[in-house]
C-alpha positions in Angstrom: -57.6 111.1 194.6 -58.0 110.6 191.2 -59.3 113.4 188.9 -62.7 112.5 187.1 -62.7 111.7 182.9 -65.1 113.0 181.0 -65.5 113.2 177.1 -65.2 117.0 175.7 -67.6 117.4 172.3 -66.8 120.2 169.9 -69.7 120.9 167.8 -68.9 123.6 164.5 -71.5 125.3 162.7 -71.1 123.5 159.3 -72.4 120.3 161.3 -68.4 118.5 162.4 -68.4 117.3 165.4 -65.1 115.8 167.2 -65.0 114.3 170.3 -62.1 113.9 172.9 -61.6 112.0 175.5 -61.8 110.3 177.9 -59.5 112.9 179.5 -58.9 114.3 183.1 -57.3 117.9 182.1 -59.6 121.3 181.8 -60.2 121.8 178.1 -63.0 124.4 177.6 -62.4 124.9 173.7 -61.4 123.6 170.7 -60.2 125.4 167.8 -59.9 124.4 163.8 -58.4 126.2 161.1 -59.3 124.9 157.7 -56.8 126.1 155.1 -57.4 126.1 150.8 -53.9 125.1 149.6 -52.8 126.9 146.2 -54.0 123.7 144.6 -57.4 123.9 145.6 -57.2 121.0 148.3 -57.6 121.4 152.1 -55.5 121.2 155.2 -57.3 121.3 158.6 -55.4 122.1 162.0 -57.4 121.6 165.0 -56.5 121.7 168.8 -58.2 122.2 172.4 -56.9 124.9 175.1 -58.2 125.6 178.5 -59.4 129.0 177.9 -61.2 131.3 175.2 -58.0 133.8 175.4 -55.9 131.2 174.6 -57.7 129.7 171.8 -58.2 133.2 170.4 -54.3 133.8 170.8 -54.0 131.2 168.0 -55.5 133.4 165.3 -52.4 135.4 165.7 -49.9 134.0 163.8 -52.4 132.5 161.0 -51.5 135.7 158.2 -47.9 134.5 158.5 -48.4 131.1 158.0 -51.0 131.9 155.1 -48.6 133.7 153.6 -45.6 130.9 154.4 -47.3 127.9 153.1 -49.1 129.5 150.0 -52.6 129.2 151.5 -55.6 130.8 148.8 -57.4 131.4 152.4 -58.5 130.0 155.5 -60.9 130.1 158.3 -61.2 129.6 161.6 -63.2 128.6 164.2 -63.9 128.5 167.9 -66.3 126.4 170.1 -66.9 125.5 173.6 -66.7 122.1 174.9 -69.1 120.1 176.0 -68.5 117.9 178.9 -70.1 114.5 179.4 -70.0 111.8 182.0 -70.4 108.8 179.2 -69.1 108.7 175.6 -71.3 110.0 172.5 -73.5 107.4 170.3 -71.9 106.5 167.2 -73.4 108.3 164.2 
């Protein structure tokens, strides 16, 4: 039997949103790290994982690569997924 696709929706306080999907495999959260470069312009790395421990594992190694790649700082975020059955409106 075929598993059932649904669309995952991250939505991050400062109002992104980023949908994924259609998909078939367990996501539960997605994950962005948005990174000032020394020359004041921004680098974003984002992902999705099937677990809140995972996600938070990703934090981890963010002072080395701060440190690595010269960022002035960074943040990052975690949300939950939301699932859904049809694709999101367009905004």
């Amino acid at each position: 039997m075929a598993k059932r696709r649904q669309y995952l929706t991250a939505r991050l306080p400062d109002g992104y949103v980023k949908t994924i999907g259609p998909t078939a495999r367990p996501f539960t959260h997605y994950w962005r790290v948005v990174a000032t470069l020394a020359n004041g312009r921004t680098e974003v790395f984002w992902g999705h994982t099937g677990s809140l421990a995972e996600a938070k594992r990703k934090r981890a190694p963010l002072a080395d690569a701060a440190r690595q790649r010269g960022w002035r700082d960074h943040a990052f975020e975690i949300v939950e997924l939301e699932r859904s059955d049809t694709p999101p409106e367009p905004a």
